[in-house]
N, CA, C and O atoms as a Maestro MAE file, in Angstrom:
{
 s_m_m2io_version
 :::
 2.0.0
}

f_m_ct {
 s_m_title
 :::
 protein
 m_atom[232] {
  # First column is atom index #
  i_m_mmod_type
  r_m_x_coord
  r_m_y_coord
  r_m_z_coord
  i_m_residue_number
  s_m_chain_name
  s_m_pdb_residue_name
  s_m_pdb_atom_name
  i_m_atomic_number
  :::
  1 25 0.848 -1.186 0.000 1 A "UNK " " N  " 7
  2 3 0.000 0.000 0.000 1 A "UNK " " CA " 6
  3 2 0.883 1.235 0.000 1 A "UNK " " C  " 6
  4 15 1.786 1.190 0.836 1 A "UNK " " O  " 8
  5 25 0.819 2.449 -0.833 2 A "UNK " " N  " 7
  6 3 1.315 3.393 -0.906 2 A "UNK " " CA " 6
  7 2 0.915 4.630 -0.027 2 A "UNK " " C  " 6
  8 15 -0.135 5.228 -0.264 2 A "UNK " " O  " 8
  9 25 1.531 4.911 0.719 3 A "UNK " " N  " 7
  10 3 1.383 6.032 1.927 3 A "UNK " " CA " 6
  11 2 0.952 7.461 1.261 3 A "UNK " " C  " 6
  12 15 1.601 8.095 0.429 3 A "UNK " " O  " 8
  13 25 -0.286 7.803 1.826 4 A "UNK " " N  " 7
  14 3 -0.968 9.161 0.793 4 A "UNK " " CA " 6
  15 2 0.065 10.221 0.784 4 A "UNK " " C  " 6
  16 15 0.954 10.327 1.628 4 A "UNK " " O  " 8
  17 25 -0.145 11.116 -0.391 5 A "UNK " " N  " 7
  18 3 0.552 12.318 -0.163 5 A "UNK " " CA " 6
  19 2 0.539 13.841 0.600 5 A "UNK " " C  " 6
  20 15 1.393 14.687 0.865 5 A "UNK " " O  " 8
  21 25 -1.070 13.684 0.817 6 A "UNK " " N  " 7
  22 3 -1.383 14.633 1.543 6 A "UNK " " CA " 6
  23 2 -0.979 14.698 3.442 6 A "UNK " " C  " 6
  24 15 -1.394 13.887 4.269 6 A "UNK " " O  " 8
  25 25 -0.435 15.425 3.611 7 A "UNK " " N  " 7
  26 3 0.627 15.023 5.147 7 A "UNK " " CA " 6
  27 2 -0.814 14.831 6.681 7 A "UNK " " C  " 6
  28 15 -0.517 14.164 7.672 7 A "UNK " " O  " 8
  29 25 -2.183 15.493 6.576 8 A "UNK " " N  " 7
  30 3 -3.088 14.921 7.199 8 A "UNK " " CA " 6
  31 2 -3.266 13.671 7.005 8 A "UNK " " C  " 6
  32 15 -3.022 12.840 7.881 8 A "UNK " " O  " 8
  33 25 -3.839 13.287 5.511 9 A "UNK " " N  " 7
  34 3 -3.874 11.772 5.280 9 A "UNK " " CA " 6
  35 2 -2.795 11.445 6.117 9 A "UNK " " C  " 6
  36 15 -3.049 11.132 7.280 9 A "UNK " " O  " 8
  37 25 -1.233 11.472 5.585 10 A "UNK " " N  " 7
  38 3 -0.916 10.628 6.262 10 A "UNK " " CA " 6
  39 2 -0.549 10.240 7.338 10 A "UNK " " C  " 6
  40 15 -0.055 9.185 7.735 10 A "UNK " " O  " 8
  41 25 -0.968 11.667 8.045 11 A "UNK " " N  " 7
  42 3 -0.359 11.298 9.631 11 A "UNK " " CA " 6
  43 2 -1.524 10.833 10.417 11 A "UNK " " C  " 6
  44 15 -1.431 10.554 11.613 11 A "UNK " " O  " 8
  45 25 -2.796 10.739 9.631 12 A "UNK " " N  " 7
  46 3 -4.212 9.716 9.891 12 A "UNK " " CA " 6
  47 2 -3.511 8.081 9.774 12 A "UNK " " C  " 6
  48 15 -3.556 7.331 10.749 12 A "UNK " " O  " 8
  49 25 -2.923 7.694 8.569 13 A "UNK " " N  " 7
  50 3 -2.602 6.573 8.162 13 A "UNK " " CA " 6
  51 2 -1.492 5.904 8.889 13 A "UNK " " C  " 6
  52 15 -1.463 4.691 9.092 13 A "UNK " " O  " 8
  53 25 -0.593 6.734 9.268 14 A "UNK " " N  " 7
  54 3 0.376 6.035 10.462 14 A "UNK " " CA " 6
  55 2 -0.126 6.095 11.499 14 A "UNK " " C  " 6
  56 15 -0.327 5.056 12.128 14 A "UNK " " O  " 8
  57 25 -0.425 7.118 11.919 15 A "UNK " " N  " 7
  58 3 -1.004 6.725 13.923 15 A "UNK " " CA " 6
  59 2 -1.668 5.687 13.748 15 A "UNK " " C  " 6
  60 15 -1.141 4.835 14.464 15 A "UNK " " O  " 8
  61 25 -2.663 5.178 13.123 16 A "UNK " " N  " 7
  62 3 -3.466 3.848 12.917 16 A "UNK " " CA " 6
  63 2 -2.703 2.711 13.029 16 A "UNK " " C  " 6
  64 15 -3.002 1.831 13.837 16 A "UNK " " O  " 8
  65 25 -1.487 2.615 12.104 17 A "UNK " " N  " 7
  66 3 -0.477 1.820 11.935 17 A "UNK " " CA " 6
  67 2 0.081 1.517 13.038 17 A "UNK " " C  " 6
  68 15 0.326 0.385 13.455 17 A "UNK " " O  " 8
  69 25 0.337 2.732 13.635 18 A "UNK " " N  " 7
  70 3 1.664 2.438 14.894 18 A "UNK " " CA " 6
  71 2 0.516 2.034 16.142 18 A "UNK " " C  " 6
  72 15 0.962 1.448 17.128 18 A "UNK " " O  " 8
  73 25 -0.658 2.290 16.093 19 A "UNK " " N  " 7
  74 3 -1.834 2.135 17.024 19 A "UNK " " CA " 6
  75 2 -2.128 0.438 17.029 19 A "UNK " " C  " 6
  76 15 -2.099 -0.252 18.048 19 A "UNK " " O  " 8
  77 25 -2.465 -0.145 15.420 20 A "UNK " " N  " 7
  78 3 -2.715 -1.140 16.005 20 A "UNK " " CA " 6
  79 2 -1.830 -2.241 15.540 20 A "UNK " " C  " 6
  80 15 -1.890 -3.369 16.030 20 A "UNK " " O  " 8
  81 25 -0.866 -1.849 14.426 21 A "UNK " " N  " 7
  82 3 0.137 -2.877 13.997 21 A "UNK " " CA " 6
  83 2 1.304 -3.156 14.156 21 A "UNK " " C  " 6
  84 15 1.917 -4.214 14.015 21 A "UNK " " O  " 8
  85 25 1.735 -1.731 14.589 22 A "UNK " " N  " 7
  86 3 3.201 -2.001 15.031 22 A "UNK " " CA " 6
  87 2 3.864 -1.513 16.223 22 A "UNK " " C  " 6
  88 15 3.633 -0.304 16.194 22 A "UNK " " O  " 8
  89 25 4.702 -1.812 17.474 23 A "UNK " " N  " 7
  90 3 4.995 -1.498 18.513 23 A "UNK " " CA " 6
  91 2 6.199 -0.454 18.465 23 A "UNK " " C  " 6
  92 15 6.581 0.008 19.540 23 A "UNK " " O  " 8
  93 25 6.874 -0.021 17.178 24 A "UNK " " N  " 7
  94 3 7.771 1.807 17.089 24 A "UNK " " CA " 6
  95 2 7.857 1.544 15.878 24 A "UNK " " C  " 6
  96 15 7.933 0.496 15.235 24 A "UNK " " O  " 8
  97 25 7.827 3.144 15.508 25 A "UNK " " N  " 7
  98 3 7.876 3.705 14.303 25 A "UNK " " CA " 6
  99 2 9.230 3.288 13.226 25 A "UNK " " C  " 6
  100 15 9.439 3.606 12.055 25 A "UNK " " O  " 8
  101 25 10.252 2.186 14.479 26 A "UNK " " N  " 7
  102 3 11.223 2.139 13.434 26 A "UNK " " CA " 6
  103 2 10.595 0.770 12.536 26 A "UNK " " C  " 6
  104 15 10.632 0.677 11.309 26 A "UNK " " O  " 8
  105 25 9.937 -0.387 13.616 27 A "UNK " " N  " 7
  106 3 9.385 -1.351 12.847 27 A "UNK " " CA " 6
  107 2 7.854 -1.046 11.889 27 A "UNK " " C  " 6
  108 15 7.259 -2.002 11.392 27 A "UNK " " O  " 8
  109 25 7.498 -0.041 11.776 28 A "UNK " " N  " 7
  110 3 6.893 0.089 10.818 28 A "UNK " " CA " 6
  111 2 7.398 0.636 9.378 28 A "UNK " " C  " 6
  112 15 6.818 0.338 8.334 28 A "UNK " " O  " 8
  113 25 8.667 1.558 9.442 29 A "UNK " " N  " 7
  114 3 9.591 2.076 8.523 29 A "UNK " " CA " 6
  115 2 10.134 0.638 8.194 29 A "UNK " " C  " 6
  116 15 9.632 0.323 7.115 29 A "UNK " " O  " 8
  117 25 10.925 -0.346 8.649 30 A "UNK " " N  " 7
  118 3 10.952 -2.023 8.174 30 A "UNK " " CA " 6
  119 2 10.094 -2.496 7.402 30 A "UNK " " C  " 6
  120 15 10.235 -2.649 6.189 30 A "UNK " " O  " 8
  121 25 8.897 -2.829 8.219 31 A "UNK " " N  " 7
  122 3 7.973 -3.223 7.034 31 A "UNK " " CA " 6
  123 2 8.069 -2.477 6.277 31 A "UNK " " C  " 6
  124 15 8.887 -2.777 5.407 31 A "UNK " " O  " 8
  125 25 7.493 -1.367 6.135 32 A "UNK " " N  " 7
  126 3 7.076 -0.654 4.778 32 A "UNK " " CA " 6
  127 2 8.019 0.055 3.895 32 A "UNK " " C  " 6
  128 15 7.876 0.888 3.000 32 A "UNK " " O  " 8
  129 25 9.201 -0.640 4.522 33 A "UNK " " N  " 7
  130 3 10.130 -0.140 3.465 33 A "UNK " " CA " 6
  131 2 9.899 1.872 3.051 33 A "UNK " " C  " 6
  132 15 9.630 2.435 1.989 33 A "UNK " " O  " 8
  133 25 10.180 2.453 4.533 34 A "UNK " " N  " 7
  134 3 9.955 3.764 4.425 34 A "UNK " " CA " 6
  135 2 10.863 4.361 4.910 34 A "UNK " " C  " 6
  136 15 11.517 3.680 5.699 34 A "UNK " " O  " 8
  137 25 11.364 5.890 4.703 35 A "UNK " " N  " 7
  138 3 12.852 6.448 5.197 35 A "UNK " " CA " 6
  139 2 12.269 6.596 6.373 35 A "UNK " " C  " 6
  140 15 11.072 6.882 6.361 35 A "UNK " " O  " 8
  141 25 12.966 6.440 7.679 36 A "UNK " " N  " 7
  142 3 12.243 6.930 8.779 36 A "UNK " " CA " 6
  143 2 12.847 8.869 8.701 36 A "UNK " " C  " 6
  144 15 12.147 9.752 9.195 36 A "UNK " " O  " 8
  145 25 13.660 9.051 8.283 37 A "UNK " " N  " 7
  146 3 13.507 10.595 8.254 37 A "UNK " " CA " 6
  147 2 12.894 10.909 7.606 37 A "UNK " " C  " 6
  148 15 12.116 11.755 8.047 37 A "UNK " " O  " 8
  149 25 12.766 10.623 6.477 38 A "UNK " " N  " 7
  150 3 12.204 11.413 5.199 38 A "UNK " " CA " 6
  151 2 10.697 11.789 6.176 38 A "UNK " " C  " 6
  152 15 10.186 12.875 6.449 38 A "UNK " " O  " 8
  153 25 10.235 10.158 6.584 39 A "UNK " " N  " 7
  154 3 8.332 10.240 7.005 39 A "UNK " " CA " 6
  155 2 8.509 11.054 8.075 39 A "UNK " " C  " 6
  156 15 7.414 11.564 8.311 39 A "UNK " " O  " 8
  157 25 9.376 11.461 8.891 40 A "UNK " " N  " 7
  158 3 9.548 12.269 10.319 40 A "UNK " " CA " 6
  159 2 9.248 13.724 9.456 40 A "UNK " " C  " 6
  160 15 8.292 14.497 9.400 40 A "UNK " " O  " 8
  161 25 10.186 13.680 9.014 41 A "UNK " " N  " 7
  162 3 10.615 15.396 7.984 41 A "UNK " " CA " 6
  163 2 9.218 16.008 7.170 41 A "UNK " " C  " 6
  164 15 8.982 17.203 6.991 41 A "UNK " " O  " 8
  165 25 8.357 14.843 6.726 42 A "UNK " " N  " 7
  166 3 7.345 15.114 5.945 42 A "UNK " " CA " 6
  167 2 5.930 15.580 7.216 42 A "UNK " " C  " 6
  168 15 5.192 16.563 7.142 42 A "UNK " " O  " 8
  169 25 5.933 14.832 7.959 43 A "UNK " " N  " 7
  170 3 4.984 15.107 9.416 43 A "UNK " " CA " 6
  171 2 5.611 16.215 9.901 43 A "UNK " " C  " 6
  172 15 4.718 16.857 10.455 43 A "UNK " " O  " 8
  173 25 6.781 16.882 10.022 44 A "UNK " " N  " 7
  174 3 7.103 17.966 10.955 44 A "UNK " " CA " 6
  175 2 6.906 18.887 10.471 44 A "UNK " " C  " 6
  176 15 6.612 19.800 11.243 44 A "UNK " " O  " 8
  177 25 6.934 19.189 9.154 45 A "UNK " " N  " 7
  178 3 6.500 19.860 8.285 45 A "UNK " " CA " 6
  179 2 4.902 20.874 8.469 45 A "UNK " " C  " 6
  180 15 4.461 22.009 8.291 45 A "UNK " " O  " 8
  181 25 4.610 19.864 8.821 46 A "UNK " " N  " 7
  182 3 2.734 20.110 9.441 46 A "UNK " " CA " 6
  183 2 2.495 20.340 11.015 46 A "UNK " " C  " 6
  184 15 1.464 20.663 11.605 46 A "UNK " " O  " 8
  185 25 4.093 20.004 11.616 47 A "UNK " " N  " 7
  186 3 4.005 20.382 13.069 47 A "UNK " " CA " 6
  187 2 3.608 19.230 13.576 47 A "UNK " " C  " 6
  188 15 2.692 19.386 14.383 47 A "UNK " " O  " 8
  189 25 3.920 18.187 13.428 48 A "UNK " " N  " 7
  190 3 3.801 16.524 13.752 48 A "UNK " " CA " 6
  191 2 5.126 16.047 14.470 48 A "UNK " " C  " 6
  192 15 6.105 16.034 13.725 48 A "UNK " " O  " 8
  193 25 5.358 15.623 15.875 49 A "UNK " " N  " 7
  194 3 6.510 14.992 15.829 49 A "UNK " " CA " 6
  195 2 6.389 13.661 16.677 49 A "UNK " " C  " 6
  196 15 5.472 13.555 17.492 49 A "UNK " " O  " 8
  197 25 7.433 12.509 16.464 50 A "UNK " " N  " 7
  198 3 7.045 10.954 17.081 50 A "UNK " " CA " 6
  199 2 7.370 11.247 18.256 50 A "UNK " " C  " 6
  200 15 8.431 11.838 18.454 50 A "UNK " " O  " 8
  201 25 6.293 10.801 19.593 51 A "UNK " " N  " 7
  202 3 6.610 10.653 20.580 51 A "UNK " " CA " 6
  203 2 6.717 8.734 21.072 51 A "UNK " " C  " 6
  204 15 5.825 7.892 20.958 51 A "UNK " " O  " 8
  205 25 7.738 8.605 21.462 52 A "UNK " " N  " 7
  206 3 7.918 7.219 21.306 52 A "UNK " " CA " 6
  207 2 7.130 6.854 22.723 52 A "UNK " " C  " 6
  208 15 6.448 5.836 22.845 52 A "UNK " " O  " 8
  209 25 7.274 7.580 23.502 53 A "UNK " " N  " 7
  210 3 6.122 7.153 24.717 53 A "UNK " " CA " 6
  211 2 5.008 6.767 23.950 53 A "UNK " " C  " 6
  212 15 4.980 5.600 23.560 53 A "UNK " " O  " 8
  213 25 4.088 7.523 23.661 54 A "UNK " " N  " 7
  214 3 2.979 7.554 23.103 54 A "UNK " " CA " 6
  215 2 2.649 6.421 21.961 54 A "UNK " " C  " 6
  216 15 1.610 5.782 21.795 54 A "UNK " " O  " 8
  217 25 4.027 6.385 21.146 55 A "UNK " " N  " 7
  218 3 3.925 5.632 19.788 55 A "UNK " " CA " 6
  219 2 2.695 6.358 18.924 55 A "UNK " " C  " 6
  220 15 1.667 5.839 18.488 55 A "UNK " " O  " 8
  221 25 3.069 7.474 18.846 56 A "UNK " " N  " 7
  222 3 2.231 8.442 17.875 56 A "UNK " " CA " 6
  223 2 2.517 9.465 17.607 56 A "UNK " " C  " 6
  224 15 3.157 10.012 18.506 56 A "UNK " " O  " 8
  225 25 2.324 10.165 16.590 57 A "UNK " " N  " 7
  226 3 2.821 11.477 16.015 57 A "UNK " " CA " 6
  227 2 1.918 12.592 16.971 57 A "UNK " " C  " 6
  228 15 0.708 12.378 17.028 57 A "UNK " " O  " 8
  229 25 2.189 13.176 17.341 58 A "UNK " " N  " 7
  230 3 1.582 14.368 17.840 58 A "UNK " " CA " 6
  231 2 1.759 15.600 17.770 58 A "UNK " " C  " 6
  232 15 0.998 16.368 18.359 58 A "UNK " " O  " 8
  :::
 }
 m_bond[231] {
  # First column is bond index #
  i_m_from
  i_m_to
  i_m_order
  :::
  1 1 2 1
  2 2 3 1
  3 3 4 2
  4 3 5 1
  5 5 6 1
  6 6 7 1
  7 7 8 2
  8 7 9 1
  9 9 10 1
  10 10 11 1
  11 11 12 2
  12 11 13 1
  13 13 14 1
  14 14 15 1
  15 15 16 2
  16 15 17 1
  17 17 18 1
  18 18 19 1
  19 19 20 2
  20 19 21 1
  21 21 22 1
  22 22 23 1
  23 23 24 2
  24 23 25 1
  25 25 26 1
  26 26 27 1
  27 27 28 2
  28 27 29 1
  29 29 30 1
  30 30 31 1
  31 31 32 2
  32 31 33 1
  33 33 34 1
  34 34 35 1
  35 35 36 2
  36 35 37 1
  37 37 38 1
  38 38 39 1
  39 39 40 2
  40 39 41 1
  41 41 42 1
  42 42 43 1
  43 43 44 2
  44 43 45 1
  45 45 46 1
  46 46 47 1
  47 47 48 2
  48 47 49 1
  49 49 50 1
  50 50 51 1
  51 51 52 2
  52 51 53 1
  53 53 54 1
  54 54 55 1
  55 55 56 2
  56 55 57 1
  57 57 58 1
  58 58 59 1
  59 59 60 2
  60 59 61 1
  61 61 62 1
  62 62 63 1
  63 63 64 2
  64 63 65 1
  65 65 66 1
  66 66 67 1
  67 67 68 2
  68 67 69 1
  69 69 70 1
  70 70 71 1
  71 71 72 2
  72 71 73 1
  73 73 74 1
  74 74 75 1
  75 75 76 2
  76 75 77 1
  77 77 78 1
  78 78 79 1
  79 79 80 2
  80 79 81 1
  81 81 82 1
  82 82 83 1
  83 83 84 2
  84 83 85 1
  85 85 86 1
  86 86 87 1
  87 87 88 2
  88 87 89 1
  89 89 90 1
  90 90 91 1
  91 91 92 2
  92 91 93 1
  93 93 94 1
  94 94 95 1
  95 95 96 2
  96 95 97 1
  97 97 98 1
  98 98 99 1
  99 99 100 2
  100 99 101 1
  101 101 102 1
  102 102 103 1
  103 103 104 2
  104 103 105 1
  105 105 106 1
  106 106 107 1
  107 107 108 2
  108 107 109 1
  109 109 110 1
  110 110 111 1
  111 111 112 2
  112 111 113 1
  113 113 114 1
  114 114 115 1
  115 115 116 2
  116 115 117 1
  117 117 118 1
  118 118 119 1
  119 119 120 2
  120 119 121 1
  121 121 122 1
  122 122 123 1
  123 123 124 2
  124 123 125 1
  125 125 126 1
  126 126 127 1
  127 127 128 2
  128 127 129 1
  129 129 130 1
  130 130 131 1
  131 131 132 2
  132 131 133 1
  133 133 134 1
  134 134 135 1
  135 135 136 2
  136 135 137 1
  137 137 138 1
  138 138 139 1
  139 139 140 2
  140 139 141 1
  141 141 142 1
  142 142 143 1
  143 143 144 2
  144 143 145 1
  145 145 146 1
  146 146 147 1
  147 147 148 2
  148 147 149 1
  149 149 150 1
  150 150 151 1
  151 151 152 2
  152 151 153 1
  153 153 154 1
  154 154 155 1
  155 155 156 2
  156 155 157 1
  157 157 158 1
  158 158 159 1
  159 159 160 2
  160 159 161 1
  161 161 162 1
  162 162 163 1
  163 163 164 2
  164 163 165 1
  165 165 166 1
  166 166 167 1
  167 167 168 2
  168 167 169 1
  169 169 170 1
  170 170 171 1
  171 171 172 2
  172 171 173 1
  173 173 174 1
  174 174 175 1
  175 175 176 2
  176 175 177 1
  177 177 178 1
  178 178 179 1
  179 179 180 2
  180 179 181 1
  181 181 182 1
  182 182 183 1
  183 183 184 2
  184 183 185 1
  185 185 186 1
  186 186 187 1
  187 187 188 2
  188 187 189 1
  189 189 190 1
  190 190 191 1
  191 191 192 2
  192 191 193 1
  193 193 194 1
  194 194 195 1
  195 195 196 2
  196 195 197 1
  197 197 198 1
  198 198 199 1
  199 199 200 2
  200 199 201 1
  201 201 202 1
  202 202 203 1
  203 203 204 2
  204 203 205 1
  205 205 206 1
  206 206 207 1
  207 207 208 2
  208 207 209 1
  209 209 210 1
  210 210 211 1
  211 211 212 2
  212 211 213 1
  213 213 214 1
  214 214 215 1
  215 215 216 2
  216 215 217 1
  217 217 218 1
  218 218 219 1
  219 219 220 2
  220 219 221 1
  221 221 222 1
  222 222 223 1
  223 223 224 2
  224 223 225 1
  225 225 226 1
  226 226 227 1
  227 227 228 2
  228 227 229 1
  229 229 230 1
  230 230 231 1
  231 231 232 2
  :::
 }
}
């Protein structure tokens, strides 16, 4: 599945991810074969950043 381009979409589409499929954002960047900066850089952008407590962008 290809991660939307719009940075709401996708910071809808990962919290879901990291919510119910994966336990940190680095094993979801594994699976999905994703830069973990690039997806950090693209969310901060919008004022999004990973809180690893949380395991969610906030």
């Amino acid at each position: 599945m290809a991660l939307p381009n719009d940075p709401i979409m996708l910071l809808s589409v990962i919290n879901l991810k990291l919510r119910d499929f994966y336990p940190t954002l680095d094993a979801l960047c594994e699976d999905l074969d994703e830069d973990k900066a690039a997806l950090c850089a693209r969310l901060s952008a919008v004022g999004y950043a990973y809180d690893p407590q949380r395991n969610q962008f906030v």
